[in-house]
C-alpha angles and dihedrals in degrees: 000000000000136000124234138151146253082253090076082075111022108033121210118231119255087021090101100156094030089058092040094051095046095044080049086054089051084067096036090059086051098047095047088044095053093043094044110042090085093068086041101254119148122219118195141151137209113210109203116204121192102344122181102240147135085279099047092048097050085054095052094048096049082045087051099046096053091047100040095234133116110270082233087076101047085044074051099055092042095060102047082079086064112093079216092047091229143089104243116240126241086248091067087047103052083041088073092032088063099035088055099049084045126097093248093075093052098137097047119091127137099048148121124202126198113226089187112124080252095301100141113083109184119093120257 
């Protein structure tokens, strides 16, 4: 399993190498699927979008703290970019983490699935 971001698909302004290196994971995830099915191996990824997490928060409040405003507000204007109007939590994340290295999903290898509120706007 590996963990990517939305920004393997929709890159960020100004995020040059991050988008760079997550779009290069989105490869990655095809060419190791591809080498390793025949032994049985499964190779998946989970792309996170906006999730509400340490980073995230540290962010808003720095953000917060230039502008004079609550960090709830700058989480706020984050997340009206979201379709869902919300940052995702770790907890959906690890959901599809767990369901793809289950065996449940086991016919799908070579993926990435975006875990974004719908942020992402480019097409697999």
């Amino acid at each position: 399993m590996i963990l990517g971001a939305a920004s393997g698909r929709q890159p960020h302004p100004h995020q040059i190498v991050s988008n760079v290196h997550k779009a290069g994971l989105l490869g990655l995830v095809k060419t190791l699927a591809g080498e390793l099915a025949p032994e049985g191996i499964r190779v998946n990824a989970v792309a996170p979008g906006r999730t509400l997490t340490r980073l995230w928060t540290e962010r808003a409040e720095r953000l917060a703290a230039e502008r004079g405003v609550p960090a709830d507000a700058i989480i706020a204007e984050f997340a009206r970019e979201i379709p869902l109007g919300r940052f995702g939590t770790p907890e959906e994340v690890a959901t599809m983490v767990v369901w793809l290295a289950s065996p449940r999903a086991a016919y799908v290898t070579g993926q990435t699935v975006n875990v974004d509120g719908g942020i992402a706007k480019g097409l697999p």
